[in-house]
PDB file of N, H, CA, C and O in Angstrom:
ATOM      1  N   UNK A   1     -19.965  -6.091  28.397  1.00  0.00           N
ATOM      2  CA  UNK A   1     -20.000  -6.302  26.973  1.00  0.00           C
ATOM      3  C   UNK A   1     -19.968  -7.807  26.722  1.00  0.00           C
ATOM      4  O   UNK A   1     -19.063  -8.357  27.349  1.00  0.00           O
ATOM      5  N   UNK A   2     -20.910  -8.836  25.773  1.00  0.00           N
ATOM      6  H   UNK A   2     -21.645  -8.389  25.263  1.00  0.00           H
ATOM      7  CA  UNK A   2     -21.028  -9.812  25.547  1.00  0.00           C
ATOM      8  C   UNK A   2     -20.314  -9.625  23.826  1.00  0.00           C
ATOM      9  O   UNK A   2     -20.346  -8.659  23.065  1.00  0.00           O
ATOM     10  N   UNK A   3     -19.702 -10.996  23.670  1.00  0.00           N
ATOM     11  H   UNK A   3     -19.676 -11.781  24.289  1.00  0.00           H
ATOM     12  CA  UNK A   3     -19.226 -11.558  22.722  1.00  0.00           C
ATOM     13  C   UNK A   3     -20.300 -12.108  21.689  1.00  0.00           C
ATOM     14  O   UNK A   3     -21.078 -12.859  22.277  1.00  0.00           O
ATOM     15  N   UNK A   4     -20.601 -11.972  20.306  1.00  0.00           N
ATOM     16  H   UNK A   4     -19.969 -11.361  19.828  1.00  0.00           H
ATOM     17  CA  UNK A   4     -21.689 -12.299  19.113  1.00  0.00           C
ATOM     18  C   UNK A   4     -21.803 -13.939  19.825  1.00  0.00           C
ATOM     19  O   UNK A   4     -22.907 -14.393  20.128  1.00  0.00           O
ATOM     20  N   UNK A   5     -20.921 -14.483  19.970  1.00  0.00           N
ATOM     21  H   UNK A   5     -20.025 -14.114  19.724  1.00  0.00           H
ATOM     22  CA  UNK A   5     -21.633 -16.354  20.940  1.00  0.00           C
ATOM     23  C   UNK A   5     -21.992 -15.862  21.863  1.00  0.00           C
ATOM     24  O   UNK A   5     -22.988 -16.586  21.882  1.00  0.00           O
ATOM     25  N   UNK A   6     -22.120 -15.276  22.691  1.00  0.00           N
ATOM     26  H   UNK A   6     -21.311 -14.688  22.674  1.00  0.00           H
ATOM     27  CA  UNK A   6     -22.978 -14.914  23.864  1.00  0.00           C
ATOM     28  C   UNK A   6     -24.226 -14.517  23.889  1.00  0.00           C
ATOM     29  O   UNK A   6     -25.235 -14.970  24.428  1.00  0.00           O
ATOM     30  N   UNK A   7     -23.963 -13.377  23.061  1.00  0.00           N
ATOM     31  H   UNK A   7     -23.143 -13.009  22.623  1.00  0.00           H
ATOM     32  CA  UNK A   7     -25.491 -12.852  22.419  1.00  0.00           C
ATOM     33  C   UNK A   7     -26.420 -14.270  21.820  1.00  0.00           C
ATOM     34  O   UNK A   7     -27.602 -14.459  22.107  1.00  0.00           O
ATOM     35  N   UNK A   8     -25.690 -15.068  21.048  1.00  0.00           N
ATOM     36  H   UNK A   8     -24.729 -14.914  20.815  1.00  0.00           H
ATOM     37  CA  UNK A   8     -26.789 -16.000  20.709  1.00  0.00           C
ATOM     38  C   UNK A   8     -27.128 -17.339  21.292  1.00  0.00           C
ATOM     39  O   UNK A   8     -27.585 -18.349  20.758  1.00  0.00           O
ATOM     40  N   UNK A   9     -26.722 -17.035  22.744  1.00  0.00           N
ATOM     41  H   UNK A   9     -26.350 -16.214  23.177  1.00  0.00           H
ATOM     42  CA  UNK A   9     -26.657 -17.862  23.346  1.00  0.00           C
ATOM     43  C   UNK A   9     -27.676 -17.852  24.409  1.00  0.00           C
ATOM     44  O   UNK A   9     -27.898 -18.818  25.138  1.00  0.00           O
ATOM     45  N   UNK A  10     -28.420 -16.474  24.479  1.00  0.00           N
ATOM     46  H   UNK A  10     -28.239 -15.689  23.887  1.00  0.00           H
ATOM     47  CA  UNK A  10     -29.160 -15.732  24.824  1.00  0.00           C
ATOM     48  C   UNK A  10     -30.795 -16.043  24.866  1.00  0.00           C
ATOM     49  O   UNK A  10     -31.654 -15.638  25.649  1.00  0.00           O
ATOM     50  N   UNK A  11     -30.886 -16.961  23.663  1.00  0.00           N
ATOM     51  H   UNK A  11     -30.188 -17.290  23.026  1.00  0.00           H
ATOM     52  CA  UNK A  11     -32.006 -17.539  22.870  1.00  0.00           C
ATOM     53  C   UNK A  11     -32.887 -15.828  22.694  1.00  0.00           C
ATOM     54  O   UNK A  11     -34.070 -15.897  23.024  1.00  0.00           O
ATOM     55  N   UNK A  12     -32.541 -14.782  22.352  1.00  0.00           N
ATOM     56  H   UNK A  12     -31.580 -14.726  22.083  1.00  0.00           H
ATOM     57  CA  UNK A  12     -33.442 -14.124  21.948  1.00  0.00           C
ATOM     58  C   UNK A  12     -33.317 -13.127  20.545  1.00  0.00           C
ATOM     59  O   UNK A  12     -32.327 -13.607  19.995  1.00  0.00           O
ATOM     60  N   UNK A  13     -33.661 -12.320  19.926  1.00  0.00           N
ATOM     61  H   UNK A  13     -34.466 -11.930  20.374  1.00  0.00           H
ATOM     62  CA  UNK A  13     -32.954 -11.197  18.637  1.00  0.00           C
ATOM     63  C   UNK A  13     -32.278 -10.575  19.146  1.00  0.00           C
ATOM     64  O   UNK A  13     -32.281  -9.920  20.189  1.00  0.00           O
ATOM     65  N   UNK A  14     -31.455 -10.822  18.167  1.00  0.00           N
ATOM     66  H   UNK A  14     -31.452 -11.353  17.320  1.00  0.00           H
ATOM     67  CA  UNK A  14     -30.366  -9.695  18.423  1.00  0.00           C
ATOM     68  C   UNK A  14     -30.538  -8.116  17.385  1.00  0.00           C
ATOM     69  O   UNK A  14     -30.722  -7.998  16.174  1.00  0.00           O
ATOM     70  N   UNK A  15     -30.422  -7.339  18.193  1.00  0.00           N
ATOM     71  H   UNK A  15     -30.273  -7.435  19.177  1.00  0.00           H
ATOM     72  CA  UNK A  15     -30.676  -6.458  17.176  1.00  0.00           C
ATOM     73  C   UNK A  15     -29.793  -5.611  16.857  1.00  0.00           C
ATOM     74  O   UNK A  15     -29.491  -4.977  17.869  1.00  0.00           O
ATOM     75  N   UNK A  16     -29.204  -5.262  15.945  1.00  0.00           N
ATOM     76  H   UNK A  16     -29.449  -5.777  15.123  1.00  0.00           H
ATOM     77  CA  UNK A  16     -27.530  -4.556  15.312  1.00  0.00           C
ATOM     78  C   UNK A  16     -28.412  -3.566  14.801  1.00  0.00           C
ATOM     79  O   UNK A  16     -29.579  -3.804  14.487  1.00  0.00           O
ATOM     80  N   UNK A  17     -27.758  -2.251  14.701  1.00  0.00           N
ATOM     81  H   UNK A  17     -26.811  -2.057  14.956  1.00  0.00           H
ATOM     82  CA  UNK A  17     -27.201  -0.758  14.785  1.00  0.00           C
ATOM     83  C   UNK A  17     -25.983  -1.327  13.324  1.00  0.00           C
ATOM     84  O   UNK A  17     -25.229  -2.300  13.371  1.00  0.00           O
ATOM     85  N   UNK A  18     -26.174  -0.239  12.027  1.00  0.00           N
ATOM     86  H   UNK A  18     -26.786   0.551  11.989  1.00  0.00           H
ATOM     87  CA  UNK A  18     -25.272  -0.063  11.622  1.00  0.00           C
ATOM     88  C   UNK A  18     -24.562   1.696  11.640  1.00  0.00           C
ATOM     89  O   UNK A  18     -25.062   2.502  10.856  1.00  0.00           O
ATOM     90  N   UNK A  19     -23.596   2.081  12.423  1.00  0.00           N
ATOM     91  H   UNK A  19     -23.190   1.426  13.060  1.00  0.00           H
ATOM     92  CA  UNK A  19     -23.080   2.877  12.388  1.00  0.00           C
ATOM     93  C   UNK A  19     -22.277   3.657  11.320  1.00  0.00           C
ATOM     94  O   UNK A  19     -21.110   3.421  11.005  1.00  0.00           O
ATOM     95  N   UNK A  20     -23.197   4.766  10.731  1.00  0.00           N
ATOM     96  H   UNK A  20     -24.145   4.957  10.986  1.00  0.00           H
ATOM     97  CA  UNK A  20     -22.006   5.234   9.459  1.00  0.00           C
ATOM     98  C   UNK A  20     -20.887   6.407  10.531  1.00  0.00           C
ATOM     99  O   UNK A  20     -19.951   7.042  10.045  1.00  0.00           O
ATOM    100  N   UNK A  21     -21.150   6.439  11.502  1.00  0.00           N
ATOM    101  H   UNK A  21     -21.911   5.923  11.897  1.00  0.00           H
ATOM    102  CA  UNK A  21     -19.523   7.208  12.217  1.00  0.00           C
ATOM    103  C   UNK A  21     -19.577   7.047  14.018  1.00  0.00           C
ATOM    104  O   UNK A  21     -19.846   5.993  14.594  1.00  0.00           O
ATOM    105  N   UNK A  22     -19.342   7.998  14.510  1.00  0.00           N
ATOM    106  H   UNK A  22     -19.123   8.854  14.042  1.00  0.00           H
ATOM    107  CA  UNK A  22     -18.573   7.690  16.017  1.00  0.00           C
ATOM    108  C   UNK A  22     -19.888   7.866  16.451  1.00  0.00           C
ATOM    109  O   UNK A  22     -20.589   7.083  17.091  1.00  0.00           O
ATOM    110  N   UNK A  23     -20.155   9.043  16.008  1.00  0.00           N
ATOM    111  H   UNK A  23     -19.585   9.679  15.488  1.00  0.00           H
ATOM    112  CA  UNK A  23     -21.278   9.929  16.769  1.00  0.00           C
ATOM    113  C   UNK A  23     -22.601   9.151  16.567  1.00  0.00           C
ATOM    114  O   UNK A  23     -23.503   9.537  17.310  1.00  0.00           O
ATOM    115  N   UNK A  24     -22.931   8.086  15.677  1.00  0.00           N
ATOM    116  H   UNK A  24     -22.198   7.773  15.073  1.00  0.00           H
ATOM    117  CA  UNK A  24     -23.787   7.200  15.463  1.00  0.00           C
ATOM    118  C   UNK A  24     -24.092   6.365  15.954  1.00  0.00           C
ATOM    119  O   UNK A  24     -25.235   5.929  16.089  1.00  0.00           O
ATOM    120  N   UNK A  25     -22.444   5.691  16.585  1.00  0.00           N
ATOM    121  H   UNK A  25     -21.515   6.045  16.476  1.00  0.00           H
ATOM    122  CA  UNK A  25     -22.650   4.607  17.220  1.00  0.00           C
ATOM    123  C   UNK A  25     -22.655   4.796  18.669  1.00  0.00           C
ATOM    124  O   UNK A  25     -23.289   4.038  19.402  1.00  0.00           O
ATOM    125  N   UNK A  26     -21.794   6.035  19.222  1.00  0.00           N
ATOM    126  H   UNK A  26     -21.279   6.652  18.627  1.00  0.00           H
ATOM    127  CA  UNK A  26     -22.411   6.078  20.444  1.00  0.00           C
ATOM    128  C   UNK A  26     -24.099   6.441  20.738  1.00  0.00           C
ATOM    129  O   UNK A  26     -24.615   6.379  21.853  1.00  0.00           O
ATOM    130  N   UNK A  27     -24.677   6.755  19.713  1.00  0.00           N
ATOM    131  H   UNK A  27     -24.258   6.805  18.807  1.00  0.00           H
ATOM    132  CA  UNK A  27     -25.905   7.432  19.824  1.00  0.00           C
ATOM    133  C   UNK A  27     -26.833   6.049  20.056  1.00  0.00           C
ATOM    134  O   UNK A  27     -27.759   5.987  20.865  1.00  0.00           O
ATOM    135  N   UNK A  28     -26.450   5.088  19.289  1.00  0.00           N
ATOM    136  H   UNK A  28     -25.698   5.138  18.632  1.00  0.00           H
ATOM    137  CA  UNK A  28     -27.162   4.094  19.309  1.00  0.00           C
ATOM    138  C   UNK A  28     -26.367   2.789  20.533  1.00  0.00           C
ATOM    139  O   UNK A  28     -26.840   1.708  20.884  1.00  0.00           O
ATOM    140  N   UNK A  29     -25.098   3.413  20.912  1.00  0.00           N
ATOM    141  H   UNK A  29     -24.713   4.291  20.627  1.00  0.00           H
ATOM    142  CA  UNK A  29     -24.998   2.377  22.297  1.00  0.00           C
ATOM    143  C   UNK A  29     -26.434   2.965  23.448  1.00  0.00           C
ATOM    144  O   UNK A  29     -27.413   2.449  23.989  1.00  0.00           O
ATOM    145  N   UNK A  30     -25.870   4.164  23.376  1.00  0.00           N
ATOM    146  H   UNK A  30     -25.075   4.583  22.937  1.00  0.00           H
ATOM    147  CA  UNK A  30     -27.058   4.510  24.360  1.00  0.00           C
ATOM    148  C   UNK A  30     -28.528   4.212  24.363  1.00  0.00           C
ATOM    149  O   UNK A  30     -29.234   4.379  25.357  1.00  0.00           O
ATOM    150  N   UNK A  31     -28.860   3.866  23.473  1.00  0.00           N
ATOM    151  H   UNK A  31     -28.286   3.730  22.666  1.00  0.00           H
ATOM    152  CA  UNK A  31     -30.418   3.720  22.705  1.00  0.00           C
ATOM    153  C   UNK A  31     -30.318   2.246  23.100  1.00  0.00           C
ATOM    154  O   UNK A  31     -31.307   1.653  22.669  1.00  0.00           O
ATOM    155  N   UNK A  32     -29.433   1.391  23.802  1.00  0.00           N
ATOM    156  H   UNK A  32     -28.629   1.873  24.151  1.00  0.00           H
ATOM    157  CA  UNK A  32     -29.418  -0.177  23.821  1.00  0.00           C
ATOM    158  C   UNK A  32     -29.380  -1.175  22.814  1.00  0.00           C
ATOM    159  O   UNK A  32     -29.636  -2.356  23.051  1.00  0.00           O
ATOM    160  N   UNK A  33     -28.947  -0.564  21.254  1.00  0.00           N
ATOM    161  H   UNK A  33     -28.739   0.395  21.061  1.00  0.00           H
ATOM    162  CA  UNK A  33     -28.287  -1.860  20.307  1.00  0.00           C
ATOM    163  C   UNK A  33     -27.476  -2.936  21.442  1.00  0.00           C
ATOM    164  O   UNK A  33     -26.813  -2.660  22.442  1.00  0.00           O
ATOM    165  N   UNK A  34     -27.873  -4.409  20.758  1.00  0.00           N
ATOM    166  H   UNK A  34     -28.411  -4.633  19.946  1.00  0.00           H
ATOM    167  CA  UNK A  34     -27.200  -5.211  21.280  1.00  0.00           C
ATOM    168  C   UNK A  34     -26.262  -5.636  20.565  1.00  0.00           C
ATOM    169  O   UNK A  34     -25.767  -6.719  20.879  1.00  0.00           O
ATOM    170  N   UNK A  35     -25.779  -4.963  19.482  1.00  0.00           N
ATOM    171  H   UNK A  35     -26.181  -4.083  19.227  1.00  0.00           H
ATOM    172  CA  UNK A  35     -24.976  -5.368  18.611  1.00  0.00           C
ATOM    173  C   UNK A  35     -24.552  -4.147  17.369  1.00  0.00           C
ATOM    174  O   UNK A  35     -25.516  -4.119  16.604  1.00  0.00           O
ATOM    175  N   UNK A  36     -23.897  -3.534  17.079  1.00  0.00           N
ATOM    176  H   UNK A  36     -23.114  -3.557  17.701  1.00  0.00           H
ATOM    177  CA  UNK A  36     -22.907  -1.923  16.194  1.00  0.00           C
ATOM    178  C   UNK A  36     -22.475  -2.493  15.724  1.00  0.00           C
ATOM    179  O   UNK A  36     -21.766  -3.307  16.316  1.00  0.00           O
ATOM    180  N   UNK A  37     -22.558  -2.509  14.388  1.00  0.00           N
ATOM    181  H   UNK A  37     -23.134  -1.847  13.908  1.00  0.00           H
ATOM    182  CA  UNK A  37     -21.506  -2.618  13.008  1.00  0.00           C
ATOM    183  C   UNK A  37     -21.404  -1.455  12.711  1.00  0.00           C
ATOM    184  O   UNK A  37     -22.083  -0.555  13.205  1.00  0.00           O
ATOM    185  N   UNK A  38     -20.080  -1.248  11.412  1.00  0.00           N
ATOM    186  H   UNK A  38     -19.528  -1.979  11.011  1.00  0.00           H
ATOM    187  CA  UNK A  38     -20.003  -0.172  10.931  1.00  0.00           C
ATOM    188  C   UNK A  38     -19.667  -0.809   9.104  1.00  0.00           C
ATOM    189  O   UNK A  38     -19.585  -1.879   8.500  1.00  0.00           O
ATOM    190  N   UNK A  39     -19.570   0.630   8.848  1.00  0.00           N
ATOM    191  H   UNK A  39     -19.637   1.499   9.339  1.00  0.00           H
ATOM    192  CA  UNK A  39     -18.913   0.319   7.238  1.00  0.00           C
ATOM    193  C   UNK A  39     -17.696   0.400   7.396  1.00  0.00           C
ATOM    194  O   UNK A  39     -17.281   0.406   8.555  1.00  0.00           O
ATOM    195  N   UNK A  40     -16.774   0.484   6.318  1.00  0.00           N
ATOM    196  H   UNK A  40     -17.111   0.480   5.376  1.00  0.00           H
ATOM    197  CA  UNK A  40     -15.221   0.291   6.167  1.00  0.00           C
ATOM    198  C   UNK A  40     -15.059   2.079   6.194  1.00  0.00           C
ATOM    199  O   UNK A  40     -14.432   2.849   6.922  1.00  0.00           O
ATOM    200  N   UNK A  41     -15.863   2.241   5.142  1.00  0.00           N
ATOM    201  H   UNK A  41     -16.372   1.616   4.550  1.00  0.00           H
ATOM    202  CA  UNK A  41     -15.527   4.125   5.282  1.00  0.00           C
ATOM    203  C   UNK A  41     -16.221   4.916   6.419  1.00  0.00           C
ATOM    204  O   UNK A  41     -15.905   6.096   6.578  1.00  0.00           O
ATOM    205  N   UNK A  42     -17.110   4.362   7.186  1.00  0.00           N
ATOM    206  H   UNK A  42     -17.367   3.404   7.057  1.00  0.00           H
ATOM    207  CA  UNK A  42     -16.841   4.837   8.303  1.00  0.00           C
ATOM    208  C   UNK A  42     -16.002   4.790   9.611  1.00  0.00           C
ATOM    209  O   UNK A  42     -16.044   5.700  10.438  1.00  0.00           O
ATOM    210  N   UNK A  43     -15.254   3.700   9.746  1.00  0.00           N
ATOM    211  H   UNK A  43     -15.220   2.960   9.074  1.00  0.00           H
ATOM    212  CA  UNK A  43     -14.096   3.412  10.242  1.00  0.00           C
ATOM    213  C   UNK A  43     -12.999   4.317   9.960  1.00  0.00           C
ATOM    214  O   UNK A  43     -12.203   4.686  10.824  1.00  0.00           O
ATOM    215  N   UNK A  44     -12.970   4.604   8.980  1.00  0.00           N
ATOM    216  H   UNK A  44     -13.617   4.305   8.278  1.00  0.00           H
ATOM    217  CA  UNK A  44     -11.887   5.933   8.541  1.00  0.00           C
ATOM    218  C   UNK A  44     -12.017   7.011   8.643  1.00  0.00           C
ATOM    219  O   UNK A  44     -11.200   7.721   8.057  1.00  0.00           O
ATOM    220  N   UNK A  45     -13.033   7.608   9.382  1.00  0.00           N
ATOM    221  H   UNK A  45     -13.696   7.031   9.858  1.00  0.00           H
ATOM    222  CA  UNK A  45     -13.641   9.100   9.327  1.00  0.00           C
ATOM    223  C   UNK A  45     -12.904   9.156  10.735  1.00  0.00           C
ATOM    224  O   UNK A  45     -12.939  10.184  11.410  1.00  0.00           O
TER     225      UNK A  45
END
């Protein structure tokens, strides 16, 4: 796992995944996002 300075340290896009729950974001680790955000209300689910 690289740190957001790492990633842009990279010299290339970064490309973020926004996750509205768990099952989203593992769906999209696997798919190779280099970068998962979420919302606030999905954090709470």
């Amino acid at each position: 796992m690289k740190t957001i300075s790492e990633l842009h340290k990279d010299n290339k896009c970064i490309i973020v995944g926004n996750a509205w729950d768990s099952m989203s974001a593992l769906i999209m680790e696997q798919q190779g996002f280099d970068l998962i955000g979420t919302t606030s209300w999905g954090g709470c689910q």
